[in-house]
N, CA and C of each residue as an Amber inpcrd file, in Angstrom:
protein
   567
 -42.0210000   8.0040000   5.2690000 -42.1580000   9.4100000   5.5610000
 -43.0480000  10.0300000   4.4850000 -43.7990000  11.0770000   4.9750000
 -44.4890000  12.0100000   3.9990000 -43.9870000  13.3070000   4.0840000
 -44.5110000  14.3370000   2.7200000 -43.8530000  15.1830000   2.6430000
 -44.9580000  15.5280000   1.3310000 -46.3360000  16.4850000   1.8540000
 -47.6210000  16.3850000   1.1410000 -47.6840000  15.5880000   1.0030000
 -48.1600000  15.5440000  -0.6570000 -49.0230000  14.0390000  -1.1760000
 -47.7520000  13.0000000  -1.5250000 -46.5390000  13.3370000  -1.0140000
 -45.3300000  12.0650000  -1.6620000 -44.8170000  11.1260000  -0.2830000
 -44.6460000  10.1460000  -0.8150000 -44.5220000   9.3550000   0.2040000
 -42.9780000   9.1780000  -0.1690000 -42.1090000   9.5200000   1.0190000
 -40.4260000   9.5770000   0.4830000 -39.5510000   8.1100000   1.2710000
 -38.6850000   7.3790000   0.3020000 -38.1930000   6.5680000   0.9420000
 -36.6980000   6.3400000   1.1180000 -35.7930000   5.9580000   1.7680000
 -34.5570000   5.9590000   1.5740000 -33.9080000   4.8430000   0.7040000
 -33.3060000   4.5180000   0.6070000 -32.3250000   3.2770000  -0.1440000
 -30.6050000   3.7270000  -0.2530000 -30.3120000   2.5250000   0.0780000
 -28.6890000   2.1560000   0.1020000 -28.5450000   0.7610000  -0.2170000
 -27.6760000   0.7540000  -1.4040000 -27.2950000  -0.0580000  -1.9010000
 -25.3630000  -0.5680000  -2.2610000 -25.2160000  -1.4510000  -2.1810000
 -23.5380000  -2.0100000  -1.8710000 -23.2660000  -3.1130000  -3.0640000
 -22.0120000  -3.0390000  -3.5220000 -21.8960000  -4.0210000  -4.3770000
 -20.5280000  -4.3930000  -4.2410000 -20.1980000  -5.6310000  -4.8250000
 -18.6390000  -5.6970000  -4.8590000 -18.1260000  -6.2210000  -6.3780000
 -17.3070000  -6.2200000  -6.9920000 -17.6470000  -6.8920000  -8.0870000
 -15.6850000  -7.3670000  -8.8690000 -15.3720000  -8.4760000  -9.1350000
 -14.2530000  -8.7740000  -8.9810000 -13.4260000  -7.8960000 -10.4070000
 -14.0120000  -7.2460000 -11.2300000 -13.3960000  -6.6390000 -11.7560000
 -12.4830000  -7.1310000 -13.1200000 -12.9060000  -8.8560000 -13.2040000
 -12.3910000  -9.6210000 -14.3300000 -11.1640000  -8.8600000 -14.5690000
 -10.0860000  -8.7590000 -13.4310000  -8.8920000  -8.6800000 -13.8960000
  -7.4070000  -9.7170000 -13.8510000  -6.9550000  -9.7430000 -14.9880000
  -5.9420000 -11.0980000 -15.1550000  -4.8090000 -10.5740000 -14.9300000
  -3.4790000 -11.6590000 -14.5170000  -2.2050000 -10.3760000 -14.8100000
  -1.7980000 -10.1260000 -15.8720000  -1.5270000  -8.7810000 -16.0510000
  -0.6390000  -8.2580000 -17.4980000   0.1580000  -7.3040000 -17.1910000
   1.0700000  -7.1000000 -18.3560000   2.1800000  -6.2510000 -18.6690000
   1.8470000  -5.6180000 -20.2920000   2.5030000  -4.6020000 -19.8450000
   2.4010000  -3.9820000 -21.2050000   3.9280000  -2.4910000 -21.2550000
   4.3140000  -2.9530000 -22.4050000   5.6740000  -1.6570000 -22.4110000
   5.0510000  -0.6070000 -23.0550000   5.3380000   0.8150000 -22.8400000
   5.2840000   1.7160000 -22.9860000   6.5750000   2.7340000 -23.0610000
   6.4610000   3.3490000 -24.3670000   8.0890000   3.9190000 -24.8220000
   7.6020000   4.9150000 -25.4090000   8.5120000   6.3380000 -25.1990000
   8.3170000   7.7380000 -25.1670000   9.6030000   8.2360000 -25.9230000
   9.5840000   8.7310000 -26.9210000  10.5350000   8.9170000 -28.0760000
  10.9210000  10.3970000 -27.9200000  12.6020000  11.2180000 -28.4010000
  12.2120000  12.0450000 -28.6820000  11.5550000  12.8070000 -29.0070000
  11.2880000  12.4790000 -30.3380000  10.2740000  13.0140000 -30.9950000
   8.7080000  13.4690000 -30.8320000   8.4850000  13.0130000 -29.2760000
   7.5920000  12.6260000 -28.6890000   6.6010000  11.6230000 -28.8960000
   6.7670000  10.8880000 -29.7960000   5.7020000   9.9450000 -29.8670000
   6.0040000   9.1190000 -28.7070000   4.9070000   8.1740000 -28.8880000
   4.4550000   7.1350000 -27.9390000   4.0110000   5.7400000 -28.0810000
   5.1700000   4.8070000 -28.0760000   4.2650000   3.4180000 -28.6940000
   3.7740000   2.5620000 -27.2740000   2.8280000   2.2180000 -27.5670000
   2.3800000   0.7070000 -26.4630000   2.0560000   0.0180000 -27.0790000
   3.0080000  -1.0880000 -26.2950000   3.1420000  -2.5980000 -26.3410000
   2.7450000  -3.4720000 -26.1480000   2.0280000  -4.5560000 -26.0910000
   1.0960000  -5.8130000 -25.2680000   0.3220000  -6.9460000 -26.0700000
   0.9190000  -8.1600000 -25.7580000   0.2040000  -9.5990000 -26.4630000
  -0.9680000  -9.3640000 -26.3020000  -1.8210000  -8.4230000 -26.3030000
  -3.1320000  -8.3310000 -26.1030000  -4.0800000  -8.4560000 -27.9110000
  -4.5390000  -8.8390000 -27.7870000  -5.6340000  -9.0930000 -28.8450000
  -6.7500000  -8.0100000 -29.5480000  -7.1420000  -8.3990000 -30.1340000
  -8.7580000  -7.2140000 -30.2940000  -9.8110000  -7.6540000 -31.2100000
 -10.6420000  -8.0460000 -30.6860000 -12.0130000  -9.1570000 -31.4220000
 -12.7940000  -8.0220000 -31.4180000 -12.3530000  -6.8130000 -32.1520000
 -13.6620000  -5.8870000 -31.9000000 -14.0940000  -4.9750000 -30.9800000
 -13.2930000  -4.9280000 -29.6830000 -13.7640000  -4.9810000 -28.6560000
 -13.1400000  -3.5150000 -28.1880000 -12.2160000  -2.6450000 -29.2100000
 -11.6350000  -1.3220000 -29.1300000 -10.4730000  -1.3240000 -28.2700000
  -9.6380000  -2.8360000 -28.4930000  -8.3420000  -2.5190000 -27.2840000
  -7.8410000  -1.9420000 -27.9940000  -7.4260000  -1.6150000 -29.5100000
  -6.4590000  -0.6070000 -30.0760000  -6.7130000   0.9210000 -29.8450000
  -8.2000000   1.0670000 -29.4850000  -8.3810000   2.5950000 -29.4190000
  -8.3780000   2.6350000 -27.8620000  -8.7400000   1.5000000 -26.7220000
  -8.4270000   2.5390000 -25.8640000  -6.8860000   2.2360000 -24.9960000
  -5.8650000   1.6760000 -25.4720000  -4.8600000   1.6120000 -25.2090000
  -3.9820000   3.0750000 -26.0610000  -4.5750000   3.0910000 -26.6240000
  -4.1990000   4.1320000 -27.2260000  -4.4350000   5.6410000 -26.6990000
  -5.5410000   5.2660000 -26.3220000  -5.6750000   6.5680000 -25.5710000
  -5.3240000   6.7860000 -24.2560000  -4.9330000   6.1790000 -23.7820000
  -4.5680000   5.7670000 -21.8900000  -2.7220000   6.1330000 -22.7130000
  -2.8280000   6.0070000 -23.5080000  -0.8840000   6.1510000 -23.9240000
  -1.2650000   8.2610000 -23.9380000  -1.6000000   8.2660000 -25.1790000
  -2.4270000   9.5410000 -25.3010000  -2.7330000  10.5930000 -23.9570000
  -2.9350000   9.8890000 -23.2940000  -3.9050000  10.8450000 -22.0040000
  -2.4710000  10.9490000 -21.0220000  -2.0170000  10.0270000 -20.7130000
  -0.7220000   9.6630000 -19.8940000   0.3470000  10.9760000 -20.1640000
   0.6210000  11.1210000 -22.0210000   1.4820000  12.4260000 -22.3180000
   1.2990000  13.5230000 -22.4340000  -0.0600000  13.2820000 -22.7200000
  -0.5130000  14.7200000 -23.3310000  -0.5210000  15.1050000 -24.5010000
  -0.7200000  13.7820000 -24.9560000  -0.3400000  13.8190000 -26.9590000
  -1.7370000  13.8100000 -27.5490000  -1.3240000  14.0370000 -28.7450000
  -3.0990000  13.5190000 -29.4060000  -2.6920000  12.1550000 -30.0190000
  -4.0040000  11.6700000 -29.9820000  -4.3630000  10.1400000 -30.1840000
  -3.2720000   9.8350000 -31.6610000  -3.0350000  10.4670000 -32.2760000
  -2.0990000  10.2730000 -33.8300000  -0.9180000  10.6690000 -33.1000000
  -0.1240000  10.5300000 -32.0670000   1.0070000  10.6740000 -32.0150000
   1.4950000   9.1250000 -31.0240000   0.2520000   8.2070000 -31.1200000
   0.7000000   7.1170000 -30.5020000   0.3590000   5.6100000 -31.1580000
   1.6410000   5.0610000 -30.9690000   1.2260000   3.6210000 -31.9410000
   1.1930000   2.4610000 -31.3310000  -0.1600000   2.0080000 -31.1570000
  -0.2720000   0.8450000 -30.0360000   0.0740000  -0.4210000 -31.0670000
   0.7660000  -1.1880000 -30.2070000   1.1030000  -2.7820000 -31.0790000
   1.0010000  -3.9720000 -30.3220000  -0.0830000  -4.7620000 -30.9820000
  -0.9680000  -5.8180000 -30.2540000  -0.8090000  -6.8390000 -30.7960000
  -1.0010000  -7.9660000 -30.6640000  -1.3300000  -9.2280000 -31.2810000
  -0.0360000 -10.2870000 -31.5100000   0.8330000  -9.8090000 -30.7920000
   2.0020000 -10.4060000 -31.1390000   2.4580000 -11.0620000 -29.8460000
   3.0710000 -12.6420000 -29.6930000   3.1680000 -12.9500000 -28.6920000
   4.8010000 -13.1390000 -28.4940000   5.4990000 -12.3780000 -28.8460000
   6.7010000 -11.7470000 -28.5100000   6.7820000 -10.2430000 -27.5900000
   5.4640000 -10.0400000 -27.5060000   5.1570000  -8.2640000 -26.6250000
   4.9890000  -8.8490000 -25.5300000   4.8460000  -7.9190000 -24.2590000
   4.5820000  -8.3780000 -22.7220000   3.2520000  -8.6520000 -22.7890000
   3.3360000 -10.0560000 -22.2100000   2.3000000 -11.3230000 -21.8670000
   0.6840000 -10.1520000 -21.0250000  -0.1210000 -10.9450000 -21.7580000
  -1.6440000 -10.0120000 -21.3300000  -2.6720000 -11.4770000 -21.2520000
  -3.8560000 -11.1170000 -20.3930000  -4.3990000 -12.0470000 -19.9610000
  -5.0470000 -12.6330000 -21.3040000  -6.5410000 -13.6180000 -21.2950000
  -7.8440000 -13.5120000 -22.1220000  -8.3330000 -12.4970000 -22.3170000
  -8.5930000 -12.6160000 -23.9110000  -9.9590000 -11.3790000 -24.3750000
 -11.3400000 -12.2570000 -23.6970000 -11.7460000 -11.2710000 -23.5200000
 -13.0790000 -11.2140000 -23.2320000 -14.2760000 -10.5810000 -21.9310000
 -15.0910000  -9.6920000 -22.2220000 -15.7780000  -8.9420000 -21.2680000
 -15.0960000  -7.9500000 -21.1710000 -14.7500000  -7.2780000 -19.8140000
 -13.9990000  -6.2120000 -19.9610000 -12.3970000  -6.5400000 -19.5330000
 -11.8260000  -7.8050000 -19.7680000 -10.9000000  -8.1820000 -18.7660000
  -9.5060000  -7.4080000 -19.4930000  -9.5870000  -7.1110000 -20.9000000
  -8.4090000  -6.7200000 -21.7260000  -8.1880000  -5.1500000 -20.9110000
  -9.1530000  -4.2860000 -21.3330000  -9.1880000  -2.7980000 -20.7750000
  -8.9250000  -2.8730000 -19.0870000  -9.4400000  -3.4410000 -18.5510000
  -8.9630000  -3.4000000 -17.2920000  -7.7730000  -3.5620000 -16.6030000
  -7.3370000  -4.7570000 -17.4230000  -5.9040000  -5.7230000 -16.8710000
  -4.9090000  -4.8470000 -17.8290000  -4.9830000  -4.6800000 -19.5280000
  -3.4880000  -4.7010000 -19.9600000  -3.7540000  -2.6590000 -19.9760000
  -4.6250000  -2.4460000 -19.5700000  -4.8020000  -0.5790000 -19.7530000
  -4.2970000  -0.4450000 -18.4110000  -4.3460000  -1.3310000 -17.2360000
  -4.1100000  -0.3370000 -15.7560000  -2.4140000  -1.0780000 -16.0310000
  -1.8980000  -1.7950000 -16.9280000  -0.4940000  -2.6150000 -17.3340000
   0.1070000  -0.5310000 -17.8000000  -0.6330000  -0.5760000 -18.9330000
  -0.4240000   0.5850000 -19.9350000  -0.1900000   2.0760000 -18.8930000
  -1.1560000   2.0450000 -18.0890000  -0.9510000   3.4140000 -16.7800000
   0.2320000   3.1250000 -15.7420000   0.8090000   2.0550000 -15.2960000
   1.7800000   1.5730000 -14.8630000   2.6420000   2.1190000 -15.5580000
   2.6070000   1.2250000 -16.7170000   3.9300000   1.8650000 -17.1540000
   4.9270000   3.3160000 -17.5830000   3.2050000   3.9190000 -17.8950000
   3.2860000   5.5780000 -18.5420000   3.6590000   5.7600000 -17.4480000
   3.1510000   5.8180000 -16.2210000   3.7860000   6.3370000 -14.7550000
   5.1100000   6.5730000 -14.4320000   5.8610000   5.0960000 -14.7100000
   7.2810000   4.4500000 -14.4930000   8.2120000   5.4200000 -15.2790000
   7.4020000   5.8660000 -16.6240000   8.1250000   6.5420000 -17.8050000
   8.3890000   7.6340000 -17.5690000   7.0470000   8.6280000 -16.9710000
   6.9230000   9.8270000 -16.5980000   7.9970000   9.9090000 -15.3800000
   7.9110000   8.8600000 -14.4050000   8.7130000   9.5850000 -13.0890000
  10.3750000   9.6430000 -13.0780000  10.4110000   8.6890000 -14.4020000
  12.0650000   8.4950000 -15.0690000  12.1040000   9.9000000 -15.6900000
  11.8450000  10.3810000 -17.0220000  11.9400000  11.3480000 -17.6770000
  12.2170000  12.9970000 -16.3780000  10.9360000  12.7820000 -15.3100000
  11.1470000  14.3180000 -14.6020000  11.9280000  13.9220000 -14.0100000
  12.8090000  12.8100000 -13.3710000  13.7690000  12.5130000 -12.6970000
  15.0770000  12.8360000 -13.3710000  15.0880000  12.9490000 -14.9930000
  16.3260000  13.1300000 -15.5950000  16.2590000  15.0240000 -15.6350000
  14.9720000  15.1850000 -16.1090000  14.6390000  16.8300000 -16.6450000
  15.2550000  17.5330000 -15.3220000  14.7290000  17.0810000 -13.7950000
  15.3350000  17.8890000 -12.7520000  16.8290000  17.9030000 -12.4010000
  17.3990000  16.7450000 -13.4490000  19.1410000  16.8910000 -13.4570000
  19.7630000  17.7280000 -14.1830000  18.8680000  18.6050000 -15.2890000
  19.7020000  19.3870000 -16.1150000  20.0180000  20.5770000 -15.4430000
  21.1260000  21.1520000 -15.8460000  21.3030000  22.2840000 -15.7000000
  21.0320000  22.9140000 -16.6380000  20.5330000  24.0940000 -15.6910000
  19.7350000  25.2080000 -15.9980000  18.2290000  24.7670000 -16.2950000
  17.9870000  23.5120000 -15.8940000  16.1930000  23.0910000 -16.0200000
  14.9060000  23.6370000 -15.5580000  13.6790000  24.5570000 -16.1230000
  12.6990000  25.1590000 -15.3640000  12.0650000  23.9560000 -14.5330000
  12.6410000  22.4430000 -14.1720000  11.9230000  21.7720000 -13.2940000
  12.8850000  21.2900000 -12.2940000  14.1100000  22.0210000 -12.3690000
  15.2300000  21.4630000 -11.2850000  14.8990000  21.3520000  -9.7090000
  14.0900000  22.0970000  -9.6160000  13.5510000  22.0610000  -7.8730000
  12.0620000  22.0190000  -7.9880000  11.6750000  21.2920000  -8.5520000
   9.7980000  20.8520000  -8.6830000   9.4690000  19.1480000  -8.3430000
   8.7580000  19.6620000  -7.3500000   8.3300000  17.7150000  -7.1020000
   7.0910000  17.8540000  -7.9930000   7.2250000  16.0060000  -7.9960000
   6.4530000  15.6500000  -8.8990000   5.0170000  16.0690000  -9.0690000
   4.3230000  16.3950000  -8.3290000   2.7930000  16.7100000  -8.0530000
   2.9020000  18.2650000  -7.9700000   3.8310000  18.4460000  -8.4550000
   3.5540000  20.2560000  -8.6740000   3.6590000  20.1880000 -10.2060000
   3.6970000  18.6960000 -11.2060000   4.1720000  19.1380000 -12.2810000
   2.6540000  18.6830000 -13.0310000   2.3140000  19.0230000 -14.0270000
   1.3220000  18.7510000 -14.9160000   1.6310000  18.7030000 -16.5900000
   1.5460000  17.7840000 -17.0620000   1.6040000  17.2410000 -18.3240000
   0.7550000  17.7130000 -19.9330000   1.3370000  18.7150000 -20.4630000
   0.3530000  19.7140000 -21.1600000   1.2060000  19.3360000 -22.8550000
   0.2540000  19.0910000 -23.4130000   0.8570000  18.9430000 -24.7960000
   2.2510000  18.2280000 -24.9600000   2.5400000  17.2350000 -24.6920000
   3.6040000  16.6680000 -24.2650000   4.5750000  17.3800000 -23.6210000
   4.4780000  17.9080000 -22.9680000   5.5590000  18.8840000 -22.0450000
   5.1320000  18.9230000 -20.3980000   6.2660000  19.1430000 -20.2310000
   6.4210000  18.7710000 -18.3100000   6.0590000  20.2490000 -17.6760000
   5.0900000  21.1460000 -17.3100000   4.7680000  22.1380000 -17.0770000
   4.3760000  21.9330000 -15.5130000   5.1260000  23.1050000 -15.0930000
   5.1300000  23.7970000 -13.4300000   4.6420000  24.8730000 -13.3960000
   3.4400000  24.5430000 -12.2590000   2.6230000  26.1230000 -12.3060000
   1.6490000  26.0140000 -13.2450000   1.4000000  27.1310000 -13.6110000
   0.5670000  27.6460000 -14.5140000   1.2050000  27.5290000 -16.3140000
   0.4390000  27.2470000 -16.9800000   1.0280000  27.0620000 -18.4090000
   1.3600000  27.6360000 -18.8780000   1.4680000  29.7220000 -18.5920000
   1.7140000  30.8240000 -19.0870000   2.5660000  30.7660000 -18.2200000
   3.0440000  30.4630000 -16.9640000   4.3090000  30.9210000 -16.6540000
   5.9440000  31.2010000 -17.2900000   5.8010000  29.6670000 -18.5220000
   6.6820000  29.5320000 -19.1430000   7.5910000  28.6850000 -18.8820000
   7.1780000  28.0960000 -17.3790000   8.2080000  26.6150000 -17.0540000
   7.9700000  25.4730000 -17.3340000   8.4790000  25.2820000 -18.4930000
   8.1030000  23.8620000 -18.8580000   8.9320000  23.4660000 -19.8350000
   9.2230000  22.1080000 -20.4050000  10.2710000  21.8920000 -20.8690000
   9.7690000  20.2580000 -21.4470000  10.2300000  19.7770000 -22.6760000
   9.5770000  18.9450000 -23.3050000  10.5460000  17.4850000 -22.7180000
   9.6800000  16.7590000 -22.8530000  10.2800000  15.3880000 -22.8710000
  11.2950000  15.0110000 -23.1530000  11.5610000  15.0040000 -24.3910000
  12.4380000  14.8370000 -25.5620000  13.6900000  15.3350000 -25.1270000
  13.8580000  16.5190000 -24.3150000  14.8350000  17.4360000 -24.2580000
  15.7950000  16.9290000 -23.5140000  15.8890000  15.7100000 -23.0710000
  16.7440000  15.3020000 -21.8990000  17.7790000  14.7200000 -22.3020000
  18.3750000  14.7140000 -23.1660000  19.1940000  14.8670000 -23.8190000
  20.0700000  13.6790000 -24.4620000  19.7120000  12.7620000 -24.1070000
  20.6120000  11.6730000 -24.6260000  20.0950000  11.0850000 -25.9940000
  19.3410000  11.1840000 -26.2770000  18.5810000  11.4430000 -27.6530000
  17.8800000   9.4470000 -28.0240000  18.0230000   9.1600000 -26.6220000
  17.5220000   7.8190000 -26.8120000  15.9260000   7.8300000 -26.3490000
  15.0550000   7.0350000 -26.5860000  13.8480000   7.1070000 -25.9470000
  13.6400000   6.1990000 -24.5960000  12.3800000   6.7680000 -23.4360000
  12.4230000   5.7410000 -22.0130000  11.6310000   5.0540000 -22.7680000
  11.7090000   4.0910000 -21.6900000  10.5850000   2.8540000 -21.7210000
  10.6020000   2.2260000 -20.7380000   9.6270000   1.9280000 -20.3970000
   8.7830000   0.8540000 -18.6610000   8.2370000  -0.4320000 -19.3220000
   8.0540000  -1.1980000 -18.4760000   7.1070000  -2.1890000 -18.4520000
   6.0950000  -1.8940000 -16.9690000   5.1790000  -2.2830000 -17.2040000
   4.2950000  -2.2640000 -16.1990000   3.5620000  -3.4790000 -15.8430000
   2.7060000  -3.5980000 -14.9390000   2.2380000  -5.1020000 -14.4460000
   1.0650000  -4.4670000 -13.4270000  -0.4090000  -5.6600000 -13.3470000
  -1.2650000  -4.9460000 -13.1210000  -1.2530000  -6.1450000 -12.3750000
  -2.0320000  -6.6900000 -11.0690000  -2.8810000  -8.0890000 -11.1090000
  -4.2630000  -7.4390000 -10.7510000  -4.8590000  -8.7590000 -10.5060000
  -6.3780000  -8.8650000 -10.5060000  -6.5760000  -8.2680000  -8.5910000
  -7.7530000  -6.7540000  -8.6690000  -8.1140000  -6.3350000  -7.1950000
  -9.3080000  -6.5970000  -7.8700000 -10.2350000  -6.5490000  -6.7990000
 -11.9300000  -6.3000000  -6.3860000 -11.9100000  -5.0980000  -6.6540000
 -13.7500000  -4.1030000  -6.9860000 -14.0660000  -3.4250000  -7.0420000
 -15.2110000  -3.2000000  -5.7740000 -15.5240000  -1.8240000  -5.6620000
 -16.4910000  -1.6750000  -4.4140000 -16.9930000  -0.3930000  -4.9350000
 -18.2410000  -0.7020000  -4.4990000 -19.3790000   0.4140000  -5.3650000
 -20.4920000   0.5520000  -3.9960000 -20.9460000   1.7080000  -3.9940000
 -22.2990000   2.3460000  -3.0240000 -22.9660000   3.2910000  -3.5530000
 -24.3620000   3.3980000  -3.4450000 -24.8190000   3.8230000  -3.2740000
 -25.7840000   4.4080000  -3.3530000 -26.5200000   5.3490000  -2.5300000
 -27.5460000   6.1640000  -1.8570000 -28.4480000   6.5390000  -2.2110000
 -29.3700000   6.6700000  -2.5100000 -30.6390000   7.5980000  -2.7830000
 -32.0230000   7.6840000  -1.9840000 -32.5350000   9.4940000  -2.1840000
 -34.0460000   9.5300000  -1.5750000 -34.7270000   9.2880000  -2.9350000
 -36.0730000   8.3290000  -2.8390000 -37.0490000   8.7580000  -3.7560000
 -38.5230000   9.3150000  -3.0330000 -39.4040000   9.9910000  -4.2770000
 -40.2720000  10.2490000  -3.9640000 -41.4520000   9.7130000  -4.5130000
 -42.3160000   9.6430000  -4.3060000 -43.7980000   8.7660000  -4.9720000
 -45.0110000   9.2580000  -4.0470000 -45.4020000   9.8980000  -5.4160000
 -46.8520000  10.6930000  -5.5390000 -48.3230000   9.4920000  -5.0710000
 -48.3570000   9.5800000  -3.5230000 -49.3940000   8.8930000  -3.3700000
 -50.8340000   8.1680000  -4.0190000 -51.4500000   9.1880000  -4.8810000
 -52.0060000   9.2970000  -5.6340000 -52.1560000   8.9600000  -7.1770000
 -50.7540000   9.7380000  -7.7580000 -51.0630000   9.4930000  -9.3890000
 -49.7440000   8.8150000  -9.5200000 -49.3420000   7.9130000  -8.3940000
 -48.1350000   7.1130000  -8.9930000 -46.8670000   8.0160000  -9.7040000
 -46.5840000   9.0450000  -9.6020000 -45.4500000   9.4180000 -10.0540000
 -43.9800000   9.4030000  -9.4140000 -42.9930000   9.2600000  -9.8300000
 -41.7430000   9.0350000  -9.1830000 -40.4770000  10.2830000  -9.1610000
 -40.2460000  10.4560000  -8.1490000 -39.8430000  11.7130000  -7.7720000
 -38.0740000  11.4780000  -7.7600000 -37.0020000  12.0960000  -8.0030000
 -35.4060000  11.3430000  -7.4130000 -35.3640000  13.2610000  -6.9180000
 -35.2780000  14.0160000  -6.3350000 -35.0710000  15.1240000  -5.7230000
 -33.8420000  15.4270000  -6.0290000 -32.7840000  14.7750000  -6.2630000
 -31.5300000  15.0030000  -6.0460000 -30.8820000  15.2750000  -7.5550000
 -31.6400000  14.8160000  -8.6820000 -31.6770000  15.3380000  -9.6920000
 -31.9930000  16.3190000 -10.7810000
């Protein structure tokens, strides 16, 4: 196709890609106090599994990155695949989101048993996770109520388990190219 001096072409492109994922587990435990440790025989040649397990713990509560203590390298922790490529972050981090999940749906499951709780009649997807606290609504409303608070003064903990899926990727673009002086056009940018 033309369009003046550019000659415009389509492209679609498909990929699949296995996602180098192994099975793993990894525990994840939520303290009064709110901290957050994760757990996992996982390794680290460099490769930042301590920082981003750490932060998938982190992101999961709503904590900052110093309120969580990841512990690796030990083969007494829940079993994690080979280091290498991206197979650690993939396999023992979607282990690590498992489990924060398992933790989270225990904790609002206890918080909606208290009496007198601002989350006693809130399903789960009405709730959002703000500074380690279980918040309904809007964050100024004032309903929200901390982790910790549930009273038995023990901390949860999950294990989680990931296996190996495929990945699937597409896609699309117009380009453009200047008949003439060879220049390359993406419109959509």
């Amino acid at each position: 196709m033309r369009e003046g001096h550019e000659l415009i072409g389509w492209g679609m492109a498909t990929g699949i890609w296995e996602a180098m994922m192994s099975p793993a587990e990894a525990k994840v435990r939520y303290s009064v106090d709110g901290k957050v440790t994760v757990s996992a025989a996982a390794s680290d040649i460099g490769t930042g599994t301590y920082t981003i397990l750490g932060q998938l713990g982190a992101d999961a509560f709503g904590v900052p990155l110093d309120d969580v203590t990841v512990q690796i390298a030990d083969s007494t922790l829940p079993k994690t695949g080979v280091q290498g490529g991206s197979w650690t972050a993939a396999s023992t981090g979607s282990a690590v989101q498992a489990a924060s999940r398992a933790v989270i749906a225990t904790l609002l499951k206890h918080a909606s048993r208290l009496e007198n709780s601002p989350l006693a009649k809130v399903e789960a997807d009405q709730v959002e996770i703000i500074d380690g606290r279980f918040c309904a609504g809007s964050q100024s409303s004032g309903r929200h109520e901390r982790f910790g608070d549930h009273g038995t003064g023990r901390p949860f903990q999950h294990r989680g388990t990931r296996q190996s899926r495929p990945r699937y990727d597409d896609h699309a673009e117009v380009c453009g190219l200047h008949a003439f002086r060879g220049l390359r056009r993406s419109p959509r940018r």
